[in-house]
Phi, psi and omega in degrees: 000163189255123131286161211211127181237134168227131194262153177068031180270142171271161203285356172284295139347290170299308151307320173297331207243340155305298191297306150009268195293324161303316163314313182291324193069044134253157150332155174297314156301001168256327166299290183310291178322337190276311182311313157272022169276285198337315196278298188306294177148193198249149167247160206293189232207159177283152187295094180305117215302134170296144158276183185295328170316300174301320186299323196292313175296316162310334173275298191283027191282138176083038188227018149106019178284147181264133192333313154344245150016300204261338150326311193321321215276314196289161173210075179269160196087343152302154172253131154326124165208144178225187218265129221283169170225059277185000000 
């Protein structure tokens, strides 16, 4: 994790985010962390890797397959297996 020093905050400020933070029954430093979770936002979660399908309806997106059409291609809920030869 990063710590973050922000230097030169007024003290109006700084009393406003004491008081917060009491409201809440946090620490100050918990208050300021919560307070910039809120504003940035949360993060976002990892991109989950596409199957071939999808990767396959993304290229081929706009060349007139109809969602129908561009379904076909995922087989979610299929089990991987893999091909025989015989």
């Amino acid at each position: 994790m990063t710590q973050l020093i922000i230097n030169n905050i007024d003290d109006t400020v700084t009393n406003r985010l004491r008081a917060r933070a009491a409201e809440h029954g946090r620490s100050v430093e918990e208050e300021a962390r919560a307070i910039l979770q809120d504003v940035v936002g949360p993060i976002p979660p990892p991109a989950l890797p596409s199957g071939l399908g999808t990767r396959i309806t993304t290229r081929f997106h706009g060349i007139g397959l109809s969602e129908q059409e561009a379904a076909a291609f995922e087989l979610h809920g299929e089990e991987i297996k893999p091909a025989v030869f015989d």
